[in-house]
C-alpha positions as CSV (number, residue, x, y, z in Angstrom):
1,X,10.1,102.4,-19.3
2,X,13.2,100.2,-19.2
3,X,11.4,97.2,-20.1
4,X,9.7,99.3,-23.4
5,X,13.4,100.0,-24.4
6,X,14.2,96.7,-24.1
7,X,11.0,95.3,-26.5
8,X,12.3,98.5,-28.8
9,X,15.8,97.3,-28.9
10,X,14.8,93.5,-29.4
11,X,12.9,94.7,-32.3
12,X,15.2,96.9,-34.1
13,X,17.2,93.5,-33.7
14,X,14.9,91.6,-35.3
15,X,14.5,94.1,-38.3
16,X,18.2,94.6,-38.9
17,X,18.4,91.1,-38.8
18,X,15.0,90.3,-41.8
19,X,16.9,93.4,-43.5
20,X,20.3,91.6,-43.6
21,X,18.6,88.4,-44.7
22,X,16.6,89.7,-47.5
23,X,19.7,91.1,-48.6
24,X,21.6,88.2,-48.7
25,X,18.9,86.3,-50.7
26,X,18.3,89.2,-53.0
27,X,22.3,88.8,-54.0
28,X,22.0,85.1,-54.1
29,X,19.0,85.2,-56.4
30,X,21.0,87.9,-58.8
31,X,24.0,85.3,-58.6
32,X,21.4,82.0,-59.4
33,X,20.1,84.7,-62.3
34,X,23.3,85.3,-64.2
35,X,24.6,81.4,-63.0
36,X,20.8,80.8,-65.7
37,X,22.0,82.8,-68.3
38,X,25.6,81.2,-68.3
39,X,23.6,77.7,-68.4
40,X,21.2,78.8,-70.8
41,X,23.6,79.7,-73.2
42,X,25.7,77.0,-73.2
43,X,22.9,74.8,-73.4
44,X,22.0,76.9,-76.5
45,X,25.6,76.3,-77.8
46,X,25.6,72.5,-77.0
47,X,21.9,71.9,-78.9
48,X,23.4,73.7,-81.7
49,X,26.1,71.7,-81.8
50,X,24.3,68.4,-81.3
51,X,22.5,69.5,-84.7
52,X,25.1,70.1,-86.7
53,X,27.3,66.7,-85.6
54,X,23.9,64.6,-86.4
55,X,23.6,66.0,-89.9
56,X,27.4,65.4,-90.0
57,X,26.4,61.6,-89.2
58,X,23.3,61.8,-91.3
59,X,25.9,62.7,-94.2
60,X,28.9,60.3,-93.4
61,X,25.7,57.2,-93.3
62,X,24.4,58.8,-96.8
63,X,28.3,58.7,-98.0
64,X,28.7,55.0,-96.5
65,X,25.8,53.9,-98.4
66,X,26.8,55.5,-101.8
67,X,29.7,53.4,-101.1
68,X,28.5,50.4,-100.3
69,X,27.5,47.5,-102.8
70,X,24.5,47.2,-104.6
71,X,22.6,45.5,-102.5
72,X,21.5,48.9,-100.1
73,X,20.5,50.9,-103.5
74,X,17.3,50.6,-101.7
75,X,18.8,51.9,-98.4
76,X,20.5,54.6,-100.6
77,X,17.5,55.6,-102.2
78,X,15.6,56.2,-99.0
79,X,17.9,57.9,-97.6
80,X,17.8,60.6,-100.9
81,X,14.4,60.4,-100.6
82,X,14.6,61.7,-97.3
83,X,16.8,64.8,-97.9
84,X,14.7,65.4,-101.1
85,X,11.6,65.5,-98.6
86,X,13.7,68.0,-96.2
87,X,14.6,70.5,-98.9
88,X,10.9,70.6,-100.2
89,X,10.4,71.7,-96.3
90,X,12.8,74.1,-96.1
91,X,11.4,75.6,-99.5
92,X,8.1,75.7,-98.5
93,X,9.2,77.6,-95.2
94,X,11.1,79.9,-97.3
95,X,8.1,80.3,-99.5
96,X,6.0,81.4,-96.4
Protein backbone atom coordinates (compact mmCIF):
# COMPACT_ATOMS: atom_id res chain seq x y z
CA UNK A 1 0.00 0.00 0.00
CA UNK A 2 2.95 2.18 0.91
CA UNK A 3 4.47 1.92 -2.36
CA UNK A 4 0.71 2.96 -4.05
CA UNK A 5 1.01 6.16 -1.82
CA UNK A 6 4.20 6.73 -2.94
CA UNK A 7 3.23 6.47 -7.08
CA UNK A 8 0.03 8.78 -5.69
CA UNK A 9 2.23 11.33 -4.15
CA UNK A 10 4.81 11.34 -7.17
CA UNK A 11 1.91 12.01 -9.26
CA UNK A 12 0.13 14.78 -7.49
CA UNK A 13 3.85 16.08 -7.80
CA UNK A 14 3.99 15.88 -11.20
CA UNK A 15 0.43 17.60 -11.72
CA UNK A 16 1.08 20.55 -9.38
CA UNK A 17 4.10 20.89 -11.05
CA UNK A 18 2.30 20.79 -15.31
CA UNK A 19 -0.26 23.07 -13.31
CA UNK A 20 2.38 25.65 -12.16
CA UNK A 21 3.92 25.51 -15.60
CA UNK A 22 0.95 26.09 -17.66
CA UNK A 23 0.42 28.87 -15.46
CA UNK A 24 3.45 30.56 -15.84
CA UNK A 25 3.26 30.33 -19.72
CA UNK A 26 -0.28 31.39 -19.72
CA UNK A 27 1.04 34.81 -17.93
CA UNK A 28 3.92 35.06 -20.12
CA UNK A 29 1.83 34.64 -23.28
CA UNK A 30 -0.73 37.53 -21.74
CA UNK A 31 2.59 39.63 -21.13
CA UNK A 32 4.06 38.74 -25.06
CA UNK A 33 0.19 39.80 -25.95
CA UNK A 34 -0.05 43.28 -24.56
CA UNK A 35 4.22 43.59 -25.19
CA UNK A 36 2.20 43.12 -29.50
CA UNK A 37 -0.11 45.62 -28.93
CA UNK A 38 2.49 48.24 -27.51
CA UNK A 39 4.64 47.19 -30.78
CA UNK A 40 1.88 47.30 -33.06
CA UNK A 41 0.94 50.61 -32.19
CA UNK A 42 3.97 52.26 -32.33
CA UNK A 43 4.75 50.73 -35.48
CA UNK A 44 1.35 52.15 -36.60
CA UNK A 45 2.56 55.64 -35.25
CA UNK A 46 6.05 55.34 -36.91
CA UNK A 47 4.46 54.27 -40.55
CA UNK A 48 2.35 57.18 -40.14
CA UNK A 49 4.87 59.27 -39.51
CA UNK A 50 7.25 57.95 -42.24
CA UNK A 51 4.21 59.10 -44.61
CA UNK A 52 3.78 62.31 -43.66
CA UNK A 53 7.85 63.31 -43.52
CA UNK A 54 8.12 61.76 -47.21
CA UNK A 55 5.32 64.00 -48.60
CA UNK A 56 7.13 66.70 -46.51
CA UNK A 57 10.28 65.79 -48.71
CA UNK A 58 8.16 65.21 -51.85
CA UNK A 59 7.11 68.96 -51.15
CA UNK A 60 10.53 70.61 -50.07
CA UNK A 61 12.01 68.65 -53.83
CA UNK A 62 8.75 70.24 -55.63
CA UNK A 63 9.67 73.77 -53.76
CA UNK A 64 13.51 73.25 -54.79
CA UNK A 65 12.69 72.78 -58.23
CA UNK A 66 10.23 75.77 -58.57
CA UNK A 67 13.35 77.44 -57.41
CA UNK A 68 15.71 76.30 -59.42
CA UNK A 69 16.71 77.64 -62.94
CA UNK A 70 15.17 77.07 -66.05
CA UNK A 71 16.81 74.36 -67.04
CA UNK A 72 14.59 71.59 -64.68
CA UNK A 73 11.10 73.20 -66.08
CA UNK A 74 11.01 69.79 -67.35
CA UNK A 75 11.84 68.22 -63.84
CA UNK A 76 9.27 70.78 -62.45
CA UNK A 77 6.65 69.83 -64.77
CA UNK A 78 6.87 66.14 -63.98
CA UNK A 79 6.87 66.55 -60.77
CA UNK A 80 3.17 68.62 -61.06
CA UNK A 81 2.24 66.14 -63.25
CA UNK A 82 2.64 63.73 -60.66
CA UNK A 83 0.60 65.38 -57.92
CA UNK A 84 -2.00 66.30 -60.62
CA UNK A 85 -2.12 62.34 -61.24
CA UNK A 86 -2.48 61.79 -57.31
CA UNK A 87 -5.38 64.20 -56.80
CA UNK A 88 -7.31 62.64 -59.75
CA UNK A 89 -6.76 59.33 -57.41
CA UNK A 90 -7.82 60.62 -54.45
CA UNK A 91 -11.05 62.06 -56.35
CA UNK A 92 -11.91 59.02 -57.90
CA UNK A 93 -11.62 57.26 -54.42
CA UNK A 94 -13.84 59.83 -53.07
CA UNK A 95 -16.14 59.41 -55.99
CA UNK A 96 -16.44 55.60 -55.06
Amino acid sequence: MSNLDEVISLIEGKLSRVVQVAEDVRVDNEHLRQQVEELSGMLHAKTHEVEVLESKYQNLKLTKSLASSPEDVKEVKLQVNRIVREIDKCIALLNR
